[in-house]
VEXTI-266511 format. One record per residue (C-alpha): residue number from 0; residue in one letter; x negated, y negated, z. Coordinates in pm, whole numbers. Layout:
! VEXTI-266511
<guti NUM; 'A'; <X; Y; Z>> ...
END
This chain:
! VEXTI-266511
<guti 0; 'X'; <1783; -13988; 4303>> <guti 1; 'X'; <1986; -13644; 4279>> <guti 2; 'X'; <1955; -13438; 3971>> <guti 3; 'X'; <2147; -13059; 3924>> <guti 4; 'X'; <1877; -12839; 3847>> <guti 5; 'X'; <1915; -12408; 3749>> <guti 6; 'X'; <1726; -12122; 3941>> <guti 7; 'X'; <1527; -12068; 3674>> <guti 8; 'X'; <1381; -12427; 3676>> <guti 9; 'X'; <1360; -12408; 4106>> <guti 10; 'X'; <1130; -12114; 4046>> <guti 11; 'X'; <941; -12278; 3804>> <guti 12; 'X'; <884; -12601; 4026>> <guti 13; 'X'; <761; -12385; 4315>> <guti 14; 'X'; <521; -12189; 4068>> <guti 15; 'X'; <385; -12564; 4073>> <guti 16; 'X'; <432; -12669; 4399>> <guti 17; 'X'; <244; -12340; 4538>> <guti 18; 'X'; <-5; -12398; 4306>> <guti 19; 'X'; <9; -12003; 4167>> <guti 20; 'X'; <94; -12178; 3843>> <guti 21; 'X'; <-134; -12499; 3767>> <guti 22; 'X'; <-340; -12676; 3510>> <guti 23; 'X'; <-708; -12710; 3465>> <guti 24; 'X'; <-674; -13084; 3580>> <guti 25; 'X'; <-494; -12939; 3908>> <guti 26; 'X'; <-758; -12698; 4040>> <guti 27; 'X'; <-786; -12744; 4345>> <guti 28; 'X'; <-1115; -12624; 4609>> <guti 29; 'X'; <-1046; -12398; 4893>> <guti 30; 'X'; <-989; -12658; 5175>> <guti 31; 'X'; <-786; -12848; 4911>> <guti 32; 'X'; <-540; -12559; 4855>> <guti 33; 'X'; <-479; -12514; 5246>> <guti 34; 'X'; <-459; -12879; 5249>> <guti 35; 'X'; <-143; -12880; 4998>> <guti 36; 'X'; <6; -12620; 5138>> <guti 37; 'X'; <-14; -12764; 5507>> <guti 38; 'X'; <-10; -12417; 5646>> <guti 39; 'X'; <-41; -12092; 5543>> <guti 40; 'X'; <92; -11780; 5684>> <guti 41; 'X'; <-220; -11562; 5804>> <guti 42; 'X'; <-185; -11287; 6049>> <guti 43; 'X'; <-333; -10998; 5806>> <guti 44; 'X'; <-657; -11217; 5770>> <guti 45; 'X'; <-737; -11010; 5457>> <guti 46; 'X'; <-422; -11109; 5268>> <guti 47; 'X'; <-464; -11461; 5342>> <guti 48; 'X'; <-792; -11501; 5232>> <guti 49; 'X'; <-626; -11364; 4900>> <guti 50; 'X'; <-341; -11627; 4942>> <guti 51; 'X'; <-603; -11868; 4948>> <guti 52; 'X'; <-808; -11774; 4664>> <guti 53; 'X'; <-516; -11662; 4396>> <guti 54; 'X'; <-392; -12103; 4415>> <guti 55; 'X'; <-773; -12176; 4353>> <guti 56; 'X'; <-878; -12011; 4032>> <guti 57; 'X'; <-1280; -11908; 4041>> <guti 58; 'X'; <-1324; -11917; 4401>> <guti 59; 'X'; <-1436; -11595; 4579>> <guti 60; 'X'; <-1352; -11425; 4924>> <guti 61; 'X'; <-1689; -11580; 5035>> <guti 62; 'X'; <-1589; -11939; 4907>> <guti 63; 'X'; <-1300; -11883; 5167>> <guti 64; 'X'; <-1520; -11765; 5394>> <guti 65; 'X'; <-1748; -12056; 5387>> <guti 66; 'X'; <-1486; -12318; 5423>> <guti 67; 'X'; <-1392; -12105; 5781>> <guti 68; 'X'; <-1755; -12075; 5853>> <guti 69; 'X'; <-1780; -12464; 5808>> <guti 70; 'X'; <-1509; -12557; 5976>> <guti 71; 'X'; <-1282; -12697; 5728>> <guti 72; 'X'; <-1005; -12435; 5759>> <guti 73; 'X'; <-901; -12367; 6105>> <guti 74; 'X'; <-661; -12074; 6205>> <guti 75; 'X'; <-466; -12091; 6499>> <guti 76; 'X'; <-58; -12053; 6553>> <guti 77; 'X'; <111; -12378; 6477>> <guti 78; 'X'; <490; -12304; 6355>> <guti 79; 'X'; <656; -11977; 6485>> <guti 80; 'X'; <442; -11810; 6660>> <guti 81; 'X'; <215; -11631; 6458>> <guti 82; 'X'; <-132; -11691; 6258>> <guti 83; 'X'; <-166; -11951; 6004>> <guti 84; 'X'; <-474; -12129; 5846>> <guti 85; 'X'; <-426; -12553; 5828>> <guti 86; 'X'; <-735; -12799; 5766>> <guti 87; 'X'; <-888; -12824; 6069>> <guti 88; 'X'; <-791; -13250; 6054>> <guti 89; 'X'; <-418; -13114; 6101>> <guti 90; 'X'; <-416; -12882; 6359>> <guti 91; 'X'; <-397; -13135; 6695>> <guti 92; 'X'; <-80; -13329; 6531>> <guti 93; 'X'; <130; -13046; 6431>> <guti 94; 'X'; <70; -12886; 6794>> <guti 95; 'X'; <199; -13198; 6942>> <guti 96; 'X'; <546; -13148; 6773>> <guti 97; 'X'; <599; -12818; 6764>> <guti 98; 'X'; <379; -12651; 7063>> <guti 99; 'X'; <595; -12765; 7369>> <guti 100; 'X'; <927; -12598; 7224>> <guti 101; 'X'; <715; -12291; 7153>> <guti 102; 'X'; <567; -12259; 7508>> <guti 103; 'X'; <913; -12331; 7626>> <guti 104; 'X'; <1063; -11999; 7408>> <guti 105; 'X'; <803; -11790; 7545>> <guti 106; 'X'; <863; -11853; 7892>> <guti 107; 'X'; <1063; -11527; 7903>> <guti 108; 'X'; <822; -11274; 7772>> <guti 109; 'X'; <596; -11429; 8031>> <guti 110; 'X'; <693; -11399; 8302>> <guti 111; 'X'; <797; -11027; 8172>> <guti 112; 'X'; <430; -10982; 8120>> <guti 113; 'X'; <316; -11141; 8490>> <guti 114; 'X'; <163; -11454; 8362>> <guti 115; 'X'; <247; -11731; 8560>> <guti 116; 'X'; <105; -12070; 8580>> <guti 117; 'X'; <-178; -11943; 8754>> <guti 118; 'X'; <-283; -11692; 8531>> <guti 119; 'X'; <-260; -11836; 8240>> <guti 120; 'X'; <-460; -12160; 8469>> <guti 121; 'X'; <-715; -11950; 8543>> <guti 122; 'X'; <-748; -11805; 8173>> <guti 123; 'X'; <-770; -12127; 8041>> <guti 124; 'X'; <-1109; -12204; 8269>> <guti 125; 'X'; <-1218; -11849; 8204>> <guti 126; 'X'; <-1218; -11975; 7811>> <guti 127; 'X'; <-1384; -12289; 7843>> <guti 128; 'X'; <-1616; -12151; 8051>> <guti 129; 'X'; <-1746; -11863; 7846>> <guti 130; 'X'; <-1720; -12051; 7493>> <guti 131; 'X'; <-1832; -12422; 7617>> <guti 132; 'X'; <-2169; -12512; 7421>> <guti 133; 'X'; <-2069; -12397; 7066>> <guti 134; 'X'; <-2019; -12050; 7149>> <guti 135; 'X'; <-1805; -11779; 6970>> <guti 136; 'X'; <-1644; -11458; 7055>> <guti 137; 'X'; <-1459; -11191; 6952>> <guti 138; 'X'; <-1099; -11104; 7073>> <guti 139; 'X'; <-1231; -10796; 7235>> <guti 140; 'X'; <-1540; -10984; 7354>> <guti 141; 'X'; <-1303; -11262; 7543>> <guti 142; 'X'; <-1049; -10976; 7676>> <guti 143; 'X'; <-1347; -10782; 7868>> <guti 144; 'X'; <-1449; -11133; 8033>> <guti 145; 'X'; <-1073; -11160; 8120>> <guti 146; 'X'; <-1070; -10790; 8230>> <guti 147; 'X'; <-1376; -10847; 8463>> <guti 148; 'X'; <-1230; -11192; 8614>> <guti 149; 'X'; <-927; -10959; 8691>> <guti 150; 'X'; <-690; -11041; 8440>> <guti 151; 'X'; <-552; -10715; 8264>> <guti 152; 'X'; <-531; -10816; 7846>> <guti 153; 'X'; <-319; -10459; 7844>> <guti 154; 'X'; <65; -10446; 7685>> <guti 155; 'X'; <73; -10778; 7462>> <guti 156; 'X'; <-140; -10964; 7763>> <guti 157; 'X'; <-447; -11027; 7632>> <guti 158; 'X'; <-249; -11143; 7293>> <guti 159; 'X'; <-1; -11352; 7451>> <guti 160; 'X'; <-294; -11580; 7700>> <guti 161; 'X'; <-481; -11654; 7341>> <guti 162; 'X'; <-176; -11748; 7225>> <guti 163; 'X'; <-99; -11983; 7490>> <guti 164; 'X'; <-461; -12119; 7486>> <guti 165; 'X'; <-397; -12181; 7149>> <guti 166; 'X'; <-109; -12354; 7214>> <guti 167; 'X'; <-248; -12610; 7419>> <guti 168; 'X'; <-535; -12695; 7144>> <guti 169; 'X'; <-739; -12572; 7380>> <guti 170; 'X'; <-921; -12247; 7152>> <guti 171; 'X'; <-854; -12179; 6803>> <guti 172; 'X'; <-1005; -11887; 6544>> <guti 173; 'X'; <-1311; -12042; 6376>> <guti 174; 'X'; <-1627; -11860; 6187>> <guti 175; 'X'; <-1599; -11523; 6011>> <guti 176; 'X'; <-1683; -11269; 6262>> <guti 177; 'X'; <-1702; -10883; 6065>> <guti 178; 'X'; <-1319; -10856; 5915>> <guti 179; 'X'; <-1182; -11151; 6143>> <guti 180; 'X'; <-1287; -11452; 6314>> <guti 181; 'X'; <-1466; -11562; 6647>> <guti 182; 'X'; <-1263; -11750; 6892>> <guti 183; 'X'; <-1414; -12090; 6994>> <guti 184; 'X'; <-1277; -12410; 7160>> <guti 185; 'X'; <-1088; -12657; 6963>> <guti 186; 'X'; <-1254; -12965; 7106>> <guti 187; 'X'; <-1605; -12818; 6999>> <guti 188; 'X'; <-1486; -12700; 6669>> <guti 189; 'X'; <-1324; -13006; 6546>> <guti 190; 'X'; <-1427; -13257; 6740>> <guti 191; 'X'; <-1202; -13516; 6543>> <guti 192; 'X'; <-848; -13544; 6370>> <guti 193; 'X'; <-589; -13726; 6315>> <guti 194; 'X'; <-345; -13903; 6511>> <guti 195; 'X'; <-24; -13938; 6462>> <guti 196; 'X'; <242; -14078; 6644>> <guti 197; 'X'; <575; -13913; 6633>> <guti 198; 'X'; <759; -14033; 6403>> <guti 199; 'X'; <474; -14041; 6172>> <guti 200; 'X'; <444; -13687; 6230>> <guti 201; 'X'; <754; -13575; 6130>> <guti 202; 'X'; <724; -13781; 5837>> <guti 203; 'X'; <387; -13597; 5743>> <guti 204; 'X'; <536; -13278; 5801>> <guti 205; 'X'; <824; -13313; 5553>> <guti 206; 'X'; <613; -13475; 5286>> <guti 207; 'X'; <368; -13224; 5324>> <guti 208; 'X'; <640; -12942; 5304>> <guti 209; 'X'; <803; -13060; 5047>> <guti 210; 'X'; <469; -13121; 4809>> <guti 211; 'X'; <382; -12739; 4896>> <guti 212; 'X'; <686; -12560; 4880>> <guti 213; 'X'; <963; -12753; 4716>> <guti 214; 'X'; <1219; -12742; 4601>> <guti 215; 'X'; <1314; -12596; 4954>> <guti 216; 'X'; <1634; -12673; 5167>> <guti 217; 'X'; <1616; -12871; 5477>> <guti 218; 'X'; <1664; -12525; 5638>> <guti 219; 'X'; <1421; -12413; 5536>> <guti 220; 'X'; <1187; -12685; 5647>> <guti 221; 'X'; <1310; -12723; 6018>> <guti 222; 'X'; <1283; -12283; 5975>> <guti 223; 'X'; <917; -12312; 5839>> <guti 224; 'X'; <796; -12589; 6088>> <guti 225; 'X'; <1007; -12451; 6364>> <guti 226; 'X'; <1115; -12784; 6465>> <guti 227; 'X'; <1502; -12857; 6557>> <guti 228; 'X'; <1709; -12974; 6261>> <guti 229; 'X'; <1762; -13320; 6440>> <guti 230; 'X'; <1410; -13354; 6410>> <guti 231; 'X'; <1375; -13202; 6004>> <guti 232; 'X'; <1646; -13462; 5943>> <guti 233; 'X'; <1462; -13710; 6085>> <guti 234; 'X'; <1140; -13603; 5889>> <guti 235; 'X'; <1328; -13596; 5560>> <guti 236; 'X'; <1504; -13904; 5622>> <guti 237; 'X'; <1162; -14065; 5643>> <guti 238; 'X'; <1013; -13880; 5356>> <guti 239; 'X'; <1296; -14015; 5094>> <guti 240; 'X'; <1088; -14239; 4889>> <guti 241; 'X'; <856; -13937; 4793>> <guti 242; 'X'; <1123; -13651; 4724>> <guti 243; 'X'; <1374; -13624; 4489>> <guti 244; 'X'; <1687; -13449; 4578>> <guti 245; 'X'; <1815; -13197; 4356>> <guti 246; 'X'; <2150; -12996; 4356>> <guti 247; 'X'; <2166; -12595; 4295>> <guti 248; 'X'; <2482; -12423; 4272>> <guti 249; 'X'; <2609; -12710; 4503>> <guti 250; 'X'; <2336; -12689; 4775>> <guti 251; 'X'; <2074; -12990; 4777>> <guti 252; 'X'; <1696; -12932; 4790>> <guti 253; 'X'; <1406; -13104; 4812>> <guti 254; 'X'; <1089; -13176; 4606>> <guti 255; 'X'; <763; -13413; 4578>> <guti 256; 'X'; <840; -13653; 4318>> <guti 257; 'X'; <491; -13619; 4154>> <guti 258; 'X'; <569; -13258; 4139>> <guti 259; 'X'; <869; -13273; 3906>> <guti 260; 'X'; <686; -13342; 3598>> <guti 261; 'X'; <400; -13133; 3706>> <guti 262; 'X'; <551; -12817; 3680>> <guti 263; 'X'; <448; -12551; 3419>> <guti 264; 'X'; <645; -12326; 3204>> <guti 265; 'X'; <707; -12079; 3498>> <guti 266; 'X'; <637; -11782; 3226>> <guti 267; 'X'; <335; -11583; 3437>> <guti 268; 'X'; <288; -11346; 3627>> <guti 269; 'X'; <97; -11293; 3935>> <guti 270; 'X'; <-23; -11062; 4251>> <guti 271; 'X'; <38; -11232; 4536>> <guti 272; 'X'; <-99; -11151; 4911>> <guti 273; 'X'; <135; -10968; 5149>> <guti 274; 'X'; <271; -11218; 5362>> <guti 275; 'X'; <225; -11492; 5093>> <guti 276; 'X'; <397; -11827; 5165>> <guti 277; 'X'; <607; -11803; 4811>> <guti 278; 'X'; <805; -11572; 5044>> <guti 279; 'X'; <750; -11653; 5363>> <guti 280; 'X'; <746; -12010; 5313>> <guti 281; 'X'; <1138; -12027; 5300>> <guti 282; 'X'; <1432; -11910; 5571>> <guti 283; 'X'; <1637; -11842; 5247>> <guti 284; 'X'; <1471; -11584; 4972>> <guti 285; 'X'; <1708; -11500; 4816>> <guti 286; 'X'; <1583; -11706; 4511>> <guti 287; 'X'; <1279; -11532; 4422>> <guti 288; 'X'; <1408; -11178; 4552>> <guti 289; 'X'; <1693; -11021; 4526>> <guti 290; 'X'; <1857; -10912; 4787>> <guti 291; 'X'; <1850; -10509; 4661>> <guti 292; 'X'; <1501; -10534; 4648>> <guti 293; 'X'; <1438; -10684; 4993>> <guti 294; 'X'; <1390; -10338; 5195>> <guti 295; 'X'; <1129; -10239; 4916>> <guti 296; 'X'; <895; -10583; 5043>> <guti 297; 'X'; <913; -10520; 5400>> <guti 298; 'X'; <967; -10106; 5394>> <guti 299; 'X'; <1171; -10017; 5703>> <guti 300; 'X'; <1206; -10367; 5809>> <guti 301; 'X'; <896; -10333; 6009>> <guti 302; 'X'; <750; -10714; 5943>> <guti 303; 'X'; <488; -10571; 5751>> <guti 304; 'X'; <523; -10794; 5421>> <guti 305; 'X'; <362; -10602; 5147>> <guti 306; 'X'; <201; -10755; 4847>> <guti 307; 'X'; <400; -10854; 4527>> <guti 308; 'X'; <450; -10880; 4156>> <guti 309; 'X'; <583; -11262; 4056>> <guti 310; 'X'; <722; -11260; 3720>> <guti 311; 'X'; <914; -11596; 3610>> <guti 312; 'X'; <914; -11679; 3977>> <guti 313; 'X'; <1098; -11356; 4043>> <guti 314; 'X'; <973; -11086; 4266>> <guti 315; 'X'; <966; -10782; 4063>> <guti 316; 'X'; <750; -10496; 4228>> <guti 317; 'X'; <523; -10497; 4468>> <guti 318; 'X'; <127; -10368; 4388>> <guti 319; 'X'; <-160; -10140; 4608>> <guti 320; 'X'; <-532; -10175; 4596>> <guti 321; 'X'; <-754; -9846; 4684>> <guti 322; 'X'; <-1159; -9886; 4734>> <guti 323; 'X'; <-1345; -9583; 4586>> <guti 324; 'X'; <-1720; -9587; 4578>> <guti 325; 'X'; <-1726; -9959; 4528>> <guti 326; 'X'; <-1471; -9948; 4282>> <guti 327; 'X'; <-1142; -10161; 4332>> <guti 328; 'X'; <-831; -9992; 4161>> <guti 329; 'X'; <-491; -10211; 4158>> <guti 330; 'X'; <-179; -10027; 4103>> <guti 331; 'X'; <137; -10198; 4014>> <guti 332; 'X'; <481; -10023; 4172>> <guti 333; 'X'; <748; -10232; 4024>> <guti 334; 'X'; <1161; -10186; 4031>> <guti 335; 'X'; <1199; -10160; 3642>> <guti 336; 'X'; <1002; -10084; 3429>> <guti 337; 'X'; <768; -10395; 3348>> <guti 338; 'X'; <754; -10528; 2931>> <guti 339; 'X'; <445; -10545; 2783>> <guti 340; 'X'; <398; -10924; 2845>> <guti 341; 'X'; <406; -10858; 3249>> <guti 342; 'X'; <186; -10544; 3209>> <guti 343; 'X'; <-47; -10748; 3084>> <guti 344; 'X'; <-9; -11081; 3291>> <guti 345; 'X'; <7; -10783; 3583>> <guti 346; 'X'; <-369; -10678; 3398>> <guti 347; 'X'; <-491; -11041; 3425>> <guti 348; 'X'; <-449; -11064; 3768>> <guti 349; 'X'; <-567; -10758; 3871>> <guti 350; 'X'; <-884; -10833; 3729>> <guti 351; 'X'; <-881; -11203; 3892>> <guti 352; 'X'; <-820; -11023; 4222>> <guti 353; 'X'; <-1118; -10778; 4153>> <guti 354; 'X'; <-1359; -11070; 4093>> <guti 355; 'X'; <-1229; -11247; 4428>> <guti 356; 'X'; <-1359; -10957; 4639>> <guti 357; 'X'; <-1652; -10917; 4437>> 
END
């Protein structure tokens, strides 16, 4: 089924599909948010935990906490080549599809670095060695056993074997640990998942894309998922019972069935993380954020996404917390000027965000 649909009403759909807009009877728990979302961009592990927390209304930093600490929610580097948190039942099947092209794309800066087969052999029996029996370490903790085997972690090393161990399910970021998490083996971690044969895969992953994030563009899935668009075709070719297509300005997207009628009024408005996957979640922004505005997100394109005002699904400043004596102050620093029905949506969630950290 194809239907036209406008911006306004794409925005409002992936309000719902994010689950930053939702009703009471769609509150979802922690693990059940990371679930929907299938992945969720991580690498600033405070923002994410904010991420998490903002699409599951009540919950607290330490609720997020506890699902890590339990081992529900996993984080480890899945799609593109940087941090995400997935349910830890998910992890081992998207690795399968998307790990080997990774590896392959960072052959490269490998071998730039000096890690050959051998080192990055010998890393990977350093790591089960040191973590085998339900242990946990630091990053720092793991590079000194690396530095004393004789393996400098110096210039992007250190970063780049984790990475790789990750890559072959063979470690992945587990409990809190301080501000971060405590690397441990996958296999002792989760010690079960799913399987999922290929094409079942692929299937999964579009579904489960599509359900999070539509209405997207099958661009922006095989971006997301970093998976060749032969393969995103072949995912959303298999998905087509469960997705409705739907035309904008001449340019099909994508959406959960079940999510169509869902959807809310798309009238709030929210703080989002830095990094959040309303953003991030897409190789095209440029319906949420105008394209003015886009040096003001990520100042001095340095890939530092900072955190932002959603108003009617549009991206409309961007906001700053500061910790005084205890004290938690949110400041909003939008484009315009912001009406009095944002200022006070803006109010809303700055006081939800305060309660998070609490």
């Amino acid at each position: 089924m194809t239907a036209g649909v406008s911006a306004k009403d794409a925005l409002r759909m992936r309000l719902s599909s994010q689950r930053i807009e939702a009703s009471a009877a769609d509150k979802l728990d922690v693990s059940g948010v990371v679930r929907r979302m299938l992945a969720m961009q991580a690498q600033d592990f405070g923002q994410a935990l904010w991420a998490v927390g903002l699409r599951s209304p009540g919950s607290t930093r330490a609720d997020v906490l506890g699902a890590l600490e339990r081992g529900e929610v996993v984080r480890s580097s899945p799609l593109r080549g940087t941090l995400f948190f997935v349910a830890a039942e998910d992890l081992r099947w998207m690795l399968r599809i998307t790990a080997p092209r990774m590896i392959a794309s960072a052959a490269t800066r490998h071998r730039q670095l000096g890690l050959d087969a051998a080192t990055l052999g010998r890393s990977r029996d350093i790591a089960i060695a040191a973590l085998t029996g339900g242990k946990a370490m630091t990053r720092d903790e793991f590079f000194a056993i690396l530095e004393t085997a004789g393996i400098p972690t110096t210039g992007q090393r250190g970063y780049h074997i984790i990475w790789y161990l990750a890559q072959n399910a063979v470690v992945c970021w587990g409990p809190p640990a301080s501000t971060q998490q405590a690397l441990v083996l996958l296999d002792e971690w989760v010690p079960r998942s799913r399987e999922l044969g290929r094409d079942e895969a692929l299937h999964e992953f579009a579904v489960r894309y599509f359900t999070g994030h539509g209405p997207a563009t099958l661009k922006d899935f095989a971006w997301w998922a970093k998976l060749t668009v032969a393969d995103a075709r072949i995912g959303l070719e298999l998905a087509r019972d469960e997705l409705t297509e739907l035309q904008l300005d001449g340019v099909p997207y994508w959406v959960a069935t079940a999510e169509i009628e869902r959807a809310g009024d798309g009238e709030g408005t929210y703080a989002l993380a830095g990094f959040d996957e309303y953003l991030l979640g897409y190789q095209d922004r440029s319906l949420p954020l105008a394209a003015e505005h886009a040096n003001l997100i990520v100042p001095g394109n340095n890939g530092i996404f900072l955190p932002t005002i959603v108003s009617r699904g549009k991206v409309v400043g961007t906001w700053r917390r500061a910790i005084k004596s205890n004290d938690v102050t949110v400041t909003p620093e939008s484009f315009g000027t912001l009406n009095k029905r944002e200022l006070a949506g803006f109010e809303r969630a700055a006081t939800t965000y305060k309660a998070f950290f609490a």
